[in-house]
C-alpha positions as CSV (number, residue, x, y, z in Angstrom):
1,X,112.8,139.8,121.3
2,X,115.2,140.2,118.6
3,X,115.5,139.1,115.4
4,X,118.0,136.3,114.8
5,X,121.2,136.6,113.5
6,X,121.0,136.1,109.8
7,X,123.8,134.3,108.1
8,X,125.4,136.0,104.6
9,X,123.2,135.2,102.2
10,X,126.0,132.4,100.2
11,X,126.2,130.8,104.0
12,X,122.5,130.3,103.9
13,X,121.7,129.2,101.0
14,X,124.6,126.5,101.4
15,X,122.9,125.3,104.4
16,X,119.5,125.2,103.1
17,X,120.7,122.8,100.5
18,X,122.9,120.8,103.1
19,X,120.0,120.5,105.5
20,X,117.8,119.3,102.2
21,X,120.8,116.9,101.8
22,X,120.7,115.5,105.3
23,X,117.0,115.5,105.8
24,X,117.3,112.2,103.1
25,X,120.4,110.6,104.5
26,X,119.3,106.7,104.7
27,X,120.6,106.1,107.8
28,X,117.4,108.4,109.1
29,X,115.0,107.2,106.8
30,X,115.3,103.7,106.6
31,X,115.3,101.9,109.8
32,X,111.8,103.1,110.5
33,X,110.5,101.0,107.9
34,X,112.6,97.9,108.5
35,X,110.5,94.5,109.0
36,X,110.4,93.0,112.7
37,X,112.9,89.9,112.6
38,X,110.5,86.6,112.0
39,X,113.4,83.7,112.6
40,X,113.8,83.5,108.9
41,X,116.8,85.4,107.0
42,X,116.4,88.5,105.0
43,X,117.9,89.0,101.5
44,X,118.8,92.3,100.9
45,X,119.2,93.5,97.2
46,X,119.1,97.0,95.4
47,X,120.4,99.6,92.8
48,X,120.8,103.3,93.1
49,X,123.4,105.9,94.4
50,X,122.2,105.6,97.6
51,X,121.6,102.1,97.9
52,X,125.1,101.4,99.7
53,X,124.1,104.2,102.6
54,X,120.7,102.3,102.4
55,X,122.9,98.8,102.7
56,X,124.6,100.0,106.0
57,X,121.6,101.5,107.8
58,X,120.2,97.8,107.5
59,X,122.8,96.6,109.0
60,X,123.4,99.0,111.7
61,X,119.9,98.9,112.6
62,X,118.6,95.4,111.7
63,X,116.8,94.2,114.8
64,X,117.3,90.3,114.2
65,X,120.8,88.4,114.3
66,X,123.4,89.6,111.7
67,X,123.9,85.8,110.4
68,X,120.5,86.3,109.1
69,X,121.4,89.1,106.7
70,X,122.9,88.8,103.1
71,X,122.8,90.0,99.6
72,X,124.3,92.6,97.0
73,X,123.8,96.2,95.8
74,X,125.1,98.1,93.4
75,X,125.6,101.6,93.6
76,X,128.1,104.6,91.3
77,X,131.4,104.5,91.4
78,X,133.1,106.5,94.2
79,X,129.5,105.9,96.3
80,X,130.0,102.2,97.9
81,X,130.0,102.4,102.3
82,X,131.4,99.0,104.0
83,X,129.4,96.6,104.7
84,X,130.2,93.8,106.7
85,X,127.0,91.0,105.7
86,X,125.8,92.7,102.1
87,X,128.3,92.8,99.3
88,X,128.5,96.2,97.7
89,X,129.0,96.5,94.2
90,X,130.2,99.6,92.1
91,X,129.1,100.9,88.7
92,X,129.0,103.7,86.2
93,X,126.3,106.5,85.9
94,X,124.8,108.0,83.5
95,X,126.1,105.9,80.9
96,X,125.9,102.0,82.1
97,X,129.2,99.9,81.8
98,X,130.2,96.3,82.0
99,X,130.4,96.4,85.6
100,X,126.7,97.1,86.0
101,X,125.7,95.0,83.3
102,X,127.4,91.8,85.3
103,X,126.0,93.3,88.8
104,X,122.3,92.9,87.3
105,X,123.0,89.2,86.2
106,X,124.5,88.7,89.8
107,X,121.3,90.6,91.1
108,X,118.9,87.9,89.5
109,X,121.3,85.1,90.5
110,X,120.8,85.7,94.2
111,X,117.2,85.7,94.0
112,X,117.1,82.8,92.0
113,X,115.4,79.9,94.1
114,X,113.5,81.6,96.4
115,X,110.6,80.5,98.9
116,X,107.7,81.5,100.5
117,X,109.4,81.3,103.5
118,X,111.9,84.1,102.5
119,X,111.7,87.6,102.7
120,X,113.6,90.0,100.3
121,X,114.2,93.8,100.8
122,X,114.6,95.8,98.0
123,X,116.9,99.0,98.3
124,X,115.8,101.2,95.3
125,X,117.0,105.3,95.1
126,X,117.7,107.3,92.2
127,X,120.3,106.4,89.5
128,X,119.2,103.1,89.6
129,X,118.3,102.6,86.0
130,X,121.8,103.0,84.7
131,X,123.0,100.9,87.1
132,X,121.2,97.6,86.2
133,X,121.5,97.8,82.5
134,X,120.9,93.8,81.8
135,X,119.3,94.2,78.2
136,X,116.1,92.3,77.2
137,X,117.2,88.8,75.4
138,X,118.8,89.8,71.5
139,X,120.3,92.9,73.3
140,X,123.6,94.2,74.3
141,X,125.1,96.6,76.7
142,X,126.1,98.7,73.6
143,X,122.3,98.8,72.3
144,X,121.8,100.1,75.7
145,X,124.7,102.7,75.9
146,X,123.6,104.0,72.7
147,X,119.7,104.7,73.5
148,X,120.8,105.5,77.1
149,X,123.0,108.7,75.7
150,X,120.4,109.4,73.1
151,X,117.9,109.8,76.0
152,X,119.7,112.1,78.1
153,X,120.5,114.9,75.5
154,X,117.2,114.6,73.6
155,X,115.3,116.7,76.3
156,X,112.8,113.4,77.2
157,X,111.3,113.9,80.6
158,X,112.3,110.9,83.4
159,X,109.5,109.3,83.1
160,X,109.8,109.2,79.3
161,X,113.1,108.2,79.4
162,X,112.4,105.4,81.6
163,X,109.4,104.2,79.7
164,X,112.1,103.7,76.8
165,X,114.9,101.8,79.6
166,X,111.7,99.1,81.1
167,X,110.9,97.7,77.9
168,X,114.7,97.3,76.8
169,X,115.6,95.4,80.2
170,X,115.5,91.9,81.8
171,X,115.5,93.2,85.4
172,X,113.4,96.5,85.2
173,X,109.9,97.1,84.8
174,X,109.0,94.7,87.8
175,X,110.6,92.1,86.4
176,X,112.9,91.6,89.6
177,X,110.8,91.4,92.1
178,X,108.9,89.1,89.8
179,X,111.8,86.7,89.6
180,X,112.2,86.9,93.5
181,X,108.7,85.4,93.6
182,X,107.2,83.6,95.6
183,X,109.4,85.3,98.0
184,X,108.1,88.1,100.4
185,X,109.6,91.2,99.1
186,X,109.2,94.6,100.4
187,X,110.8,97.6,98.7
188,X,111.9,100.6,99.9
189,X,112.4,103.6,97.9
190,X,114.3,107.3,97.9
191,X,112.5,109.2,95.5
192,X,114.3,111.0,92.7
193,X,111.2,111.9,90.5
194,X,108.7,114.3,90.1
195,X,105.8,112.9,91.3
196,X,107.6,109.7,93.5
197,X,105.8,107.2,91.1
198,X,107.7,104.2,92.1
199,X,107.4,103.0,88.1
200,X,110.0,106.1,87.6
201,X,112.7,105.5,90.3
202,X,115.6,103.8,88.5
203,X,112.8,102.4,86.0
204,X,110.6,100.7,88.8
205,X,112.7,96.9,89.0
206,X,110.1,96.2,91.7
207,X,106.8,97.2,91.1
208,X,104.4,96.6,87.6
209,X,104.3,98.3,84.7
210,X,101.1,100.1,83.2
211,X,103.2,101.2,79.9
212,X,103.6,99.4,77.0
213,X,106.2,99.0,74.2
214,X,103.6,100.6,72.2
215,X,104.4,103.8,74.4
216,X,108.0,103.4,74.4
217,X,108.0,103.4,70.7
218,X,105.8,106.9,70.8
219,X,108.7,108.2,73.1
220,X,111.4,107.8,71.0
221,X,108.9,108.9,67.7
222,X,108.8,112.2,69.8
223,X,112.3,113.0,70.1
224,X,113.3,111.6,66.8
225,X,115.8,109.0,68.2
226,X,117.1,106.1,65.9
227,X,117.2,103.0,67.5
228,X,120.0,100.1,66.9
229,X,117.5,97.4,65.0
230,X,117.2,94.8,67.6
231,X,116.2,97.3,69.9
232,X,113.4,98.5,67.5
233,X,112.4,94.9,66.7
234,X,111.9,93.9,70.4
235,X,109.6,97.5,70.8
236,X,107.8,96.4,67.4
237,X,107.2,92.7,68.0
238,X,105.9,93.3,71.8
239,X,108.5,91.0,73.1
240,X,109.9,93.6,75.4
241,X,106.8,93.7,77.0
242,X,107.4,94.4,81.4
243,X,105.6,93.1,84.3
244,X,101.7,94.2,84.0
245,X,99.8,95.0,87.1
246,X,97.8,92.0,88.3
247,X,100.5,90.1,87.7
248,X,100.3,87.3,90.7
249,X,104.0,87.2,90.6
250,X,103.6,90.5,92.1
251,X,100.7,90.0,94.7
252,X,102.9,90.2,97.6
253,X,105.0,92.6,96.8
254,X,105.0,96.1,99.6
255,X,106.6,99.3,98.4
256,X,107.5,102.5,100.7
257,X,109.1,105.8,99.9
258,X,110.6,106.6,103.0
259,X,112.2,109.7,101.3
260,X,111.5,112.1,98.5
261,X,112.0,115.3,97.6
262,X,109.1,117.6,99.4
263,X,110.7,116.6,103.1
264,X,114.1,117.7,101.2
265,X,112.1,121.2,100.7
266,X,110.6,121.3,103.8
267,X,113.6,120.7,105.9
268,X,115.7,123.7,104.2
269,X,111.7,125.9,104.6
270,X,112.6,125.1,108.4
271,X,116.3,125.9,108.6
272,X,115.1,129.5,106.4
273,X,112.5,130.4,109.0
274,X,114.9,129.8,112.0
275,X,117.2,132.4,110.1
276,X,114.3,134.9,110.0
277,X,113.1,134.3,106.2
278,X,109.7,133.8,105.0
279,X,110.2,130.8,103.1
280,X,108.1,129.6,100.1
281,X,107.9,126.0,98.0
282,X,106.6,126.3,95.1
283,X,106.4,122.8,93.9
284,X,109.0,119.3,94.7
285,X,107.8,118.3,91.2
286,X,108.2,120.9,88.7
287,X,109.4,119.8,84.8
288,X,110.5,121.4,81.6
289,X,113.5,122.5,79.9
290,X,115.6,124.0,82.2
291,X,116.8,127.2,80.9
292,X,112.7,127.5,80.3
293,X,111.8,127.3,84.1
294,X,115.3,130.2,84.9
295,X,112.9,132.3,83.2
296,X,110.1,131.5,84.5
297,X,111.0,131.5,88.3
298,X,113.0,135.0,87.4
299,X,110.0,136.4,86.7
300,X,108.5,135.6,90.2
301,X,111.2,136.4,92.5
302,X,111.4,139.9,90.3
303,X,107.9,140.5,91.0
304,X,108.3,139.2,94.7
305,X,111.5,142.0,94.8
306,X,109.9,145.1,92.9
307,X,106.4,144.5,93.5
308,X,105.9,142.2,96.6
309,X,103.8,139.8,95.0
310,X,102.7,137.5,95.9
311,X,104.8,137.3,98.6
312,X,106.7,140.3,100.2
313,X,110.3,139.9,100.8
314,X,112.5,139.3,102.9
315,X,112.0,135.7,101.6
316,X,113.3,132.5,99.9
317,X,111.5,130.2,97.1
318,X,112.0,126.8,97.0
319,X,111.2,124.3,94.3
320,X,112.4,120.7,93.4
321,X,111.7,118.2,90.7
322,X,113.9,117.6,87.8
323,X,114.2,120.1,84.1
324,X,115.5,118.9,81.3
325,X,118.5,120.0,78.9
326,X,118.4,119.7,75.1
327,X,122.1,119.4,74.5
328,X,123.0,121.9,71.8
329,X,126.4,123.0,72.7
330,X,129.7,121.4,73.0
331,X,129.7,123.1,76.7
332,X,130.3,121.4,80.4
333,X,126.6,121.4,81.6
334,X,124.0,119.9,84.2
335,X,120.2,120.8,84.3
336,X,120.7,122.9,87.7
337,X,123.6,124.8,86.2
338,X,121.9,125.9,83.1
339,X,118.6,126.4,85.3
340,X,120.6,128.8,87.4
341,X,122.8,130.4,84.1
342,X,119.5,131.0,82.6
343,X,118.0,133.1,86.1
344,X,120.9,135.2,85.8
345,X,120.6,135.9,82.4
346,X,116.6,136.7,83.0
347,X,117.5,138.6,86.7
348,X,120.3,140.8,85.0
349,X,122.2,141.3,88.3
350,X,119.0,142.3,90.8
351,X,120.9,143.8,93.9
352,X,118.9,141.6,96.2
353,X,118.5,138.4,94.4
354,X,121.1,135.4,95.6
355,X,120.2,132.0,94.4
356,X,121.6,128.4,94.6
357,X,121.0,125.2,92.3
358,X,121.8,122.1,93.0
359,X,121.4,117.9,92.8
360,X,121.3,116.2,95.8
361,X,123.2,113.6,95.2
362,X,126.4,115.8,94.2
363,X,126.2,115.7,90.7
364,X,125.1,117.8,88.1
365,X,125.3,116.2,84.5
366,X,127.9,114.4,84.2
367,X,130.5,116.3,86.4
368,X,131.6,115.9,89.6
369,X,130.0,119.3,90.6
370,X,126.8,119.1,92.8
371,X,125.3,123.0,91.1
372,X,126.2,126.6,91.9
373,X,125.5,130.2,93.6
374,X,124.4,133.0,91.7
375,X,125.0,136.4,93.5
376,X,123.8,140.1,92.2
377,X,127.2,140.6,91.2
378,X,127.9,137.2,89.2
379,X,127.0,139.1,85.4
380,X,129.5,141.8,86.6
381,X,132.1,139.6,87.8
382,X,131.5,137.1,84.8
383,X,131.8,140.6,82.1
384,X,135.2,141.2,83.8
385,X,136.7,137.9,83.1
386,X,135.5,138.2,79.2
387,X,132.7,135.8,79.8
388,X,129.6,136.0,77.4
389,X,126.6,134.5,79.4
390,X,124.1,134.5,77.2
391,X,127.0,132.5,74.9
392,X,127.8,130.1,77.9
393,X,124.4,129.3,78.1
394,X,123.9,128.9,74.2
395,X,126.9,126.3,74.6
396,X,125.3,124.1,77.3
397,X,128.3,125.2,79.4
398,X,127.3,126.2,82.9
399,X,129.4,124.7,84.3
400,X,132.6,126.4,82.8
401,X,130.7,129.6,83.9
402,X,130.2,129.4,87.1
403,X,133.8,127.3,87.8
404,X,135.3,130.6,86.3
405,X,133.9,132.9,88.9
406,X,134.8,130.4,91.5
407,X,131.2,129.8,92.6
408,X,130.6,126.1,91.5
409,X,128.8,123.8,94.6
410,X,131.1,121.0,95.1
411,X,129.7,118.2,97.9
412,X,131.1,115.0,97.1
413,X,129.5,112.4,97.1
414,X,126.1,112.8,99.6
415,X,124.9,109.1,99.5
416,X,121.2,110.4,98.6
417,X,119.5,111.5,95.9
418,X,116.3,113.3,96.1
419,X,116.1,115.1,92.9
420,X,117.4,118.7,92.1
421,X,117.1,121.8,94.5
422,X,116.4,125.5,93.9
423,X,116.5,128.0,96.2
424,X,115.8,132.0,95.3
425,X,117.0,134.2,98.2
426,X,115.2,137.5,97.9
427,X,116.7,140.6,100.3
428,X,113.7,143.1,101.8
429,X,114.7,146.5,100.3
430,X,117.0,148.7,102.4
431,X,115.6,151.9,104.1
């Protein structure tokens, strides 16, 4: 039998990350894990940049009579799909705005009232915790804004960060689902974080709390961020304290990841092998700065092209999870693009190295840019144009880089979000 017919290495790697993409699409994963129709009517609520995809599979697949449905999400600005029963509402990400800030209020409004004969399903998926921005009592949205854009450039994990955003809110840290109580509520959940702790995706609104304002404090001690002085008093006094577990508010509460990011790696593992490629994952949660791991996974796929260890190429690694960028520069950047700025710096244009770096949902940083390519000739091509990568990277700027040599990943909006994708194409050695 003969080998199949590999695509160009670019074309793979593009559909690797599209098939990551799709595997994740809420219209797949969701209805398995909608509740059988019990006569009563089902309140449908959540946050995240997929909650609007989330929204609509509902409603296309809701087995019980459409009367019986209402509710309101909110998810990013340029993300909302129709709805004909649940109102969609639109917001900014990373930085919260007004319009999320009155979309949290509304949020708590429709639960307000709530019986036992109820049920409530909670739509949760990454980007979430910018979305509901309601601040704990004494707060405002510019308190928020403020730690919010100190968080993202001070290098804080997502779980740090979010620590910080539970113990500033009046919705997160299981505070809406307590406030849905004594409601039925079932969440489910698309997984953005390394690790899929529910407490982590969009700051856990649903689900208790095992931190502590004690620990949020510790957080921002670590990364030496000043804190407006309400802020700082509600920490200090304990008043911002979340949702604890044991909480009977909580009792009946169900939560379900019906995505995350491992099926994402698996899926694009699958669509690798049909193309002939040994394909590898070497971990859906893997943290740290992200110009740190370039280095680190050069190093493999350099051993795995010279030395075929520990895996002999032809072959692709795969990893997930989500780095970190301490913002130094005054450059365009995301965490994939530096990630992938970084390997080519380390990989010095290896003839048989390709490599792509990505988010899922389509966008890296702040731009409207879901990641890049890197090809063996990308240092050469990037020389030619008068481009300094080692500079560019210095600068935070990866994406000015790779938009210069043309190679930038742009998806639009994918209605997902399963966390960030890396994928190393290693070529066997010819002859």
């Amino acid at each position: 039998m003969n080998p199949p017919t590999r695509p160009a290495p670019r074309d793979l790697l593009r559909r690797m990350f599209e098939a990551a993409i799709a595997s994740a699409q809420p219209a797949l994963c969701v209805p398995p894990h909608l509740p059988a129709p019990d006569g009563g009517r089902l309140v449908v609520i959540g946050a995240g940049k997929a909650s609007a995809a989330m929204a609509r599979a509902v409603e296309d697949a809701w087995a019980g009579p459409k009367s019986a449905l209402s509710g309101l999400v909110v998810t990013r600005y340029g993300y909302a799909v129709a709805c004909e029963h649940i109102e969609i509402v639109e917001a900014a990400h990373p930085v919260p705005d007004a319009a999320g800030e009155a979309a949290a209020a509304r949020l708590l409004q429709v639960v307000e009232g709530l019986t036992a004969r109820d049920r409530v399903l909670c739509l949760i998926s990454g980007g979430g915790s910018s979305l509901l921005p309601l601040a704990a009592p004494g707060l405002t949205l510019a308190d928020k804004q403020a730690v919010n854009r100190a968080l993202l450039a001070s290098g804080a994990t997502i779980s740090e960060m979010n620590c910080v955003r539970r113990h500033l809110s009046a919705i997160k840290g299981g505070r809406l689902a307590a406030a849905c109580h004594p409601a039925r509520v079932l969440t489910l959940l698309i997984s953005d974080v390394p690790g899929d702790d529910p407490i982590d995706i969009a700051s856990g609104p649903t689900v208790p709390d095992p931190t502590t304002c004690a620990d949020a404090l510790a957080v921002l001690k670590r990364y030496g961020i000043d804190l407006p002085a309400a802020a700082r008093a509600l920490l200090e006094s304990g008043e911002g304290e979340s949702v604890k577990p044991g909480d009977p508010r909580l009792a009946g509460a169900v939560t379900r990841i019906v995505a995350a990011p491992q099926q994402a790696l698996e899926a694009a593992a699958a669509l690798a092998r049909e193309a002939g490629l040994d394909a590898h994952i070497l971990g859906d949660a893997i943290e740290g700065e992200a110009r740190d791991v370039g280095k680190v996974l050069a190093g493999i796929a350099l051993q795995v092209a010279d030395r075929g260890q520990p895996v002999k190429p032809p072959c692709v690694l795969l990893s997930g999870g989500e780095t970190t960028v301490t913002v130094r520069g005054q450059g365009r950047g995301g965490r994939n693009v530096e990630f992938l700025l970084s390997l080519a710096v380390a990989l010095n244009g290896h003839a048989r190295i390709h490599a792509l770096a990505g988010d899922t949902d389509g966008v890296d940083g702040q731009e409207e840019i879901a990641g890049a390519w890197l090809a063996p000739d990308s240092l050469a091509r990037a020389w030619a144009l008068g481009l300094k990568p080692r500079e560019r990277l210095a600068d935070n700027d990866g994406h000015g880089f790779f938009e210069a040599l043309g190679d930038s990943v742009v998806t639009g909006p994918t209605l997902t979000n399963v966390n960030d994708f890396r994928a190393i194409l290693i070529e066997a050695p010819q002859g």
